[in-house]
C-alpha positions as CSV (number, residue, x, y, z in Angstrom):
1,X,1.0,3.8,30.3
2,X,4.3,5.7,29.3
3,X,4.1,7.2,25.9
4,X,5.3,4.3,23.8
5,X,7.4,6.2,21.6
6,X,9.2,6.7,24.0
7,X,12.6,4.4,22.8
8,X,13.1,3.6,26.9
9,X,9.4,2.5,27.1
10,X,10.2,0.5,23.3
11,X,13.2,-1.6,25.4
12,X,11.5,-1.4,29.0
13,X,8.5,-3.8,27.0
14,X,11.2,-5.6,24.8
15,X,12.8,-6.5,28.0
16,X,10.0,-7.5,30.5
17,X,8.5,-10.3,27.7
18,X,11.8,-10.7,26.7
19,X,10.8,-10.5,23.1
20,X,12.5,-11.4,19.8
21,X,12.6,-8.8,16.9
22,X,11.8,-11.0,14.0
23,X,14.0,-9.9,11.2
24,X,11.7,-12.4,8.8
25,X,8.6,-10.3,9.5
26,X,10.3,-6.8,8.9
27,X,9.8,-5.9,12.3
28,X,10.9,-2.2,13.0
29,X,9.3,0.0,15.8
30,X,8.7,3.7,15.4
31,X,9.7,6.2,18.3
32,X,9.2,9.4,16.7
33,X,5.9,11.1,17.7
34,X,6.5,13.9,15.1
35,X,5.8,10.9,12.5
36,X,3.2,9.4,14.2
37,X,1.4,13.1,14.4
38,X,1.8,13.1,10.2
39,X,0.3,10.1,9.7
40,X,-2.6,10.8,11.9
41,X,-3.1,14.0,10.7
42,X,-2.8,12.7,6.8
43,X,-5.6,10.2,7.6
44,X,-7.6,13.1,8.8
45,X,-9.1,10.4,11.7
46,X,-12.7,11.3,13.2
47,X,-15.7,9.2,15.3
48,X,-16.9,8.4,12.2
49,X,-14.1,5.8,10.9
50,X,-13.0,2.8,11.4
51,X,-9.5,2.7,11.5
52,X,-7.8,-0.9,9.9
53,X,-4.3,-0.6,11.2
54,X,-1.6,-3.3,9.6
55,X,1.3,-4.4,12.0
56,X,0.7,-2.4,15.2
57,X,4.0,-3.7,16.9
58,X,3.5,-2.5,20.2
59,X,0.8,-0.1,19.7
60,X,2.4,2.8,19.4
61,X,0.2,4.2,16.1
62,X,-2.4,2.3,17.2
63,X,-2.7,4.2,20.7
64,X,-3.2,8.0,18.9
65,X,-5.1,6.4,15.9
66,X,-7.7,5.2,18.8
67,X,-7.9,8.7,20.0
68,X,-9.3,9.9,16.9
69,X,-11.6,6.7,15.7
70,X,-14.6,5.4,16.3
71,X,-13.2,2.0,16.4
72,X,-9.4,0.6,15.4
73,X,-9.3,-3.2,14.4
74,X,-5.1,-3.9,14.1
75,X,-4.2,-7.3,12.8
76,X,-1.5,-8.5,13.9
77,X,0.3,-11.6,12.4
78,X,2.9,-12.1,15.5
79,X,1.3,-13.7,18.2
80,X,4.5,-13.1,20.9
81,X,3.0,-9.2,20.5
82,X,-0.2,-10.0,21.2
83,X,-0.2,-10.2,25.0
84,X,2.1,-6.5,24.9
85,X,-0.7,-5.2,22.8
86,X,-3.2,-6.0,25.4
87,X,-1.1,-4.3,27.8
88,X,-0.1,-1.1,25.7
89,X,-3.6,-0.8,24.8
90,X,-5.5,-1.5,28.3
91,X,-6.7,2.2,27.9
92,X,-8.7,2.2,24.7
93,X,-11.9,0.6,24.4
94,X,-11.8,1.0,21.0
95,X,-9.4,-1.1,20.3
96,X,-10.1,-4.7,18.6
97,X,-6.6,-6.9,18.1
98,X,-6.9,-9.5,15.3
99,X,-4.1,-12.3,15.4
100,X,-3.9,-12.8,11.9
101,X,-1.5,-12.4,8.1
102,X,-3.2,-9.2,6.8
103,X,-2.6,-11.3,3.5
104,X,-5.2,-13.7,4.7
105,X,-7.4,-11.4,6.4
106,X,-11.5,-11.0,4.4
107,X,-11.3,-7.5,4.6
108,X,-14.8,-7.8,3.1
109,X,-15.9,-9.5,6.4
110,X,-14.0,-7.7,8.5
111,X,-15.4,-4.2,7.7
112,X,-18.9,-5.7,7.1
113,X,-19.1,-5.9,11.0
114,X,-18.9,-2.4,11.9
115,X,-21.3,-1.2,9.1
116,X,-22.2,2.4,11.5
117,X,-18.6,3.7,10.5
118,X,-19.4,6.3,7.7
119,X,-15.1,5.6,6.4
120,X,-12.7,2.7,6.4
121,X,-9.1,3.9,6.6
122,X,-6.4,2.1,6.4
123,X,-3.1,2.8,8.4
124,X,0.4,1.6,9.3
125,X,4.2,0.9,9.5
126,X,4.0,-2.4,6.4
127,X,6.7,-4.4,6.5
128,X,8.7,-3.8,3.4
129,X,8.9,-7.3,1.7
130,X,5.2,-7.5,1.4
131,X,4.3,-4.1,1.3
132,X,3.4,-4.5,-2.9
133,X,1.0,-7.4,-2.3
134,X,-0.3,-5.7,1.1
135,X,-1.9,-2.8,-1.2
136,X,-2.8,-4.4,-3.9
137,X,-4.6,-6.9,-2.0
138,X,-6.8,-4.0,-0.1
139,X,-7.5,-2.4,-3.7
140,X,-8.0,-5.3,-5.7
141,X,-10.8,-6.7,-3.4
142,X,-12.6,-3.2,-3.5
143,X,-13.4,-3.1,-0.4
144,X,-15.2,0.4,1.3
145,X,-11.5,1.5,2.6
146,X,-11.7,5.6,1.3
147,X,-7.6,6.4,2.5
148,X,-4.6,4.5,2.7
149,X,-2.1,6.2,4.6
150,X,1.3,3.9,5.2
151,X,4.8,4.4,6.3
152,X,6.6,2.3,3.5
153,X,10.2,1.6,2.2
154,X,11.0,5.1,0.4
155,X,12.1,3.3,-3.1
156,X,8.3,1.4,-3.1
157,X,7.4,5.5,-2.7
158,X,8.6,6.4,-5.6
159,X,7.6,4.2,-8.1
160,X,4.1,4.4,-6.9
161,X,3.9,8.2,-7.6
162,X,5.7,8.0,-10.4
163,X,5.0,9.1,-14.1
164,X,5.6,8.5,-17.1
165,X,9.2,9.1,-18.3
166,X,10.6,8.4,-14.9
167,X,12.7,5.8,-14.0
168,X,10.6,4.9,-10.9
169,X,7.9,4.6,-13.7
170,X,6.6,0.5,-13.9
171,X,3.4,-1.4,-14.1
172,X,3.3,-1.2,-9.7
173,X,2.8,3.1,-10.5
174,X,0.2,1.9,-12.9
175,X,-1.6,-0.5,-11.0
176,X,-1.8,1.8,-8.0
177,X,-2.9,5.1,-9.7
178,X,-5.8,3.0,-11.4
179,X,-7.2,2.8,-8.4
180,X,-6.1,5.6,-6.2
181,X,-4.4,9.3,-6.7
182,X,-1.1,9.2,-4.8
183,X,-0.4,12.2,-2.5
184,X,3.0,11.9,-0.7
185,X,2.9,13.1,2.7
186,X,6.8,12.8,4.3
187,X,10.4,11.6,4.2
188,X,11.3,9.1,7.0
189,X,14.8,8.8,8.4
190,X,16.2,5.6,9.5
191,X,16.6,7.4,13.1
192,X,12.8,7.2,13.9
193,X,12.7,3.2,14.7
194,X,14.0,0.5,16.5
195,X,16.5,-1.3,15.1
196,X,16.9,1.0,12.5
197,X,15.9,-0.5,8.8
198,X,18.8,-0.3,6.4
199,X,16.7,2.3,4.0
200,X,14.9,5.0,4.3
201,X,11.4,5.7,4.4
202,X,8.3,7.4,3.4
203,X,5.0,8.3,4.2
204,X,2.1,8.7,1.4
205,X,-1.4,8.6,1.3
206,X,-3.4,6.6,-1.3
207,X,-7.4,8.2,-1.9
208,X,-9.4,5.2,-3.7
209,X,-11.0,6.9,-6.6
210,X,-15.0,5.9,-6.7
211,X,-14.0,4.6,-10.1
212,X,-10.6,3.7,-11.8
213,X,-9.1,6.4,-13.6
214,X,-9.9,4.8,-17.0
215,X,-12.4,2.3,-18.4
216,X,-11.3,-0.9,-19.7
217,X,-13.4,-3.2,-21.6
218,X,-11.5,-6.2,-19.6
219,X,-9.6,-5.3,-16.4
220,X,-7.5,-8.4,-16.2
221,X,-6.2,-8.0,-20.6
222,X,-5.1,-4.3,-19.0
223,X,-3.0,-5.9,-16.3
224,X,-1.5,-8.2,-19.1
225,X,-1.0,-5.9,-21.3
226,X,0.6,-3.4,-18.5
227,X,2.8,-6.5,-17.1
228,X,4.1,-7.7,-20.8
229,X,5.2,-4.2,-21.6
230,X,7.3,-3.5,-18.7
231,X,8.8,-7.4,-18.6
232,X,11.1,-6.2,-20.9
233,X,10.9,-2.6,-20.5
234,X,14.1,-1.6,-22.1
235,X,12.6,-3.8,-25.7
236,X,10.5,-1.2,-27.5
237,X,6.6,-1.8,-26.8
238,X,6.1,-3.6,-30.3
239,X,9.3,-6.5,-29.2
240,X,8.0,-6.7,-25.4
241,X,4.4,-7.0,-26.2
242,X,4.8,-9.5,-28.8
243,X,7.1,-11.7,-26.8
244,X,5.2,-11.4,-23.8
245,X,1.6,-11.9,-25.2
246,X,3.0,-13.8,-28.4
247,X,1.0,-11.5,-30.4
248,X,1.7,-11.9,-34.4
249,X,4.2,-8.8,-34.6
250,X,2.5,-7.6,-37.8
251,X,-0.9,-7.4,-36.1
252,X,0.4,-5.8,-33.2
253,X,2.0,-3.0,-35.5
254,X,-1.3,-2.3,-36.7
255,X,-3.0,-2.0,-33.6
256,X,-0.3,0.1,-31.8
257,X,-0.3,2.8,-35.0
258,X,-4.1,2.1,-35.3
259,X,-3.6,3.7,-31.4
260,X,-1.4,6.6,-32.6
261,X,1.2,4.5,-30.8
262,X,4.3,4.5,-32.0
263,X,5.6,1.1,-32.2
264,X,9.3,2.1,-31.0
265,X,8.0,3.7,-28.4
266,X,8.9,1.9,-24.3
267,X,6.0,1.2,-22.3
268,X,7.6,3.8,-19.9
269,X,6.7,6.4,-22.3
270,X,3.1,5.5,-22.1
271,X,0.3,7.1,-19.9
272,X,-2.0,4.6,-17.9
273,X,-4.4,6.9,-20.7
274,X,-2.8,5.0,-23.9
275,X,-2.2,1.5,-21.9
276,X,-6.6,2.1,-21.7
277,X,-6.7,3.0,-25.9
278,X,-4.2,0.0,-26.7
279,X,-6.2,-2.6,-24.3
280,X,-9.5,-1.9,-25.6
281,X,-8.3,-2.0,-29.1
282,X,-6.7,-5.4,-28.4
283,X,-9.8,-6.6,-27.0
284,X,-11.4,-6.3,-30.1
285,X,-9.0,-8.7,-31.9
């Protein structure tokens, strides 16, 4: 098979199944092997993993993650790429190709098949208008997946590695840096796919924690909590909470200076730290 980053192999196999980039599924193909090295390199791939690649397109990650892994199980939702991936990917017997919506997927199930991988990792090129629900999905069901490592719309990037104070700064950073610490790993161009996406992109690699960063008495009142303040994130904390949660204003004011939080204060001032002290306090009402 001809390296399939190769941009004449990418219109040589567009051609020969005559196949239809689907705008609707964010369907962009990477030709760059420079990227394709960073991300396999970032996921630090051995024998020991199974690799869970999202959106495989033509293979092209999927070929040199299969190298690497054990075993690589890439769901793939469109099913005019199925028959190309079986040709791409002839070569690799480690290779399973799920037709399926990664949103729909039991990743529970699917990893509890190959239990004599030591590490899940998860990789791929996500498809920017789902990319939010995508991760949150894969940390929300707690799954054994140790590493994340996505290529993903650069402004998604940025908000999930940002901190406090930052514009970029929302309840997505928090929700993502409960679960995970976010290392960014590289800056995309537009140049590296086909067609080329109207932003640019980035790479970054997500490490599950073995335990969220704080401890909340009630994990779902946190994500309210979280949600309400930033709903109206330019209202200081004591209007958006309030409004959001229809807490009585005075009690509120209590708790928030009860917190050493100063009721003026924007919930983009606030570490995922004081979001934990607030919650738990709340809790007790």
């Amino acid at each position: 098979m001809d390296k399939l980053f190769s941009p004449s192999t990418v219109q040589r196999i567009i051609r020969k199944y005559d196949f239809k980039l689907e705008k609707s599924l964010g369907q962009n193909f990477l030709i760059d092997n420079n990227m394709i090295e960073k991300i396999i390199k970032a996921a630090d791939i051995t024998k020991e993993d199974l690799v869970i690649e999202i959106g495989p397109g033509i293979g092209t990650l999927t070929s040199a993650a299969a190298n690497y892994a054990g075993k690589v199980k890439a769901i793939e939702i469109d099913k005019k790429l199925i028959p190309i991936l079986h040709e791409t990917l002839s070569e690799h017997e480690n290779i399973e190709i799920v037709h399926s919506d990664i949103l729909k997927v039991d990743l529970k199930q699917l990893i509890q098949t190959e239990k004599s991988y030591k590490q899940v990792k998860v990789i791929g090129n996500l498809p920017y208008y789902i990319t939010t629900p995508i991760i949150m999905k894969i940390l929300e069901e707690r799954t054994r997946v140790s590493d994340i490592i996505i290529m993903l719309q650069k402004e998604v990037a940025d908000r999930l590695k940002a901190s406090p104070g930052n514009k970029d700064y929302g309840s997505l950073s928090i929700a993502v840096q409960y679960f995970c610490t976010v290392e960014p790993v590289a800056s995309v161009p537009k140049t590296v796919f086909i067609p080329k996406p109207n932003v640019d992109s980035s790479i970054i690699r997500l490490v599950v924690r073995s335990q969220p960063l704080v401890y909340v008495d009630d994990e779902d009142l946190f994500f309210k909590v979280v949600r309400a303040g930033f709903n109206q994130r330019r209202k200081t904390l004591l209007n958006s909470l309030s409004n959001a949660m229809g807490i009585d204003k005075r009690i509120l004011e209590e708790t928030l200076l009860l917190c050493k939080i100063d009721p003026a204060r924007r919930a983009e001032t606030l570490t995922i730290e004081e979001f934990e002290i607030l919650t738990n306090h709340l809790n007790q009402k």
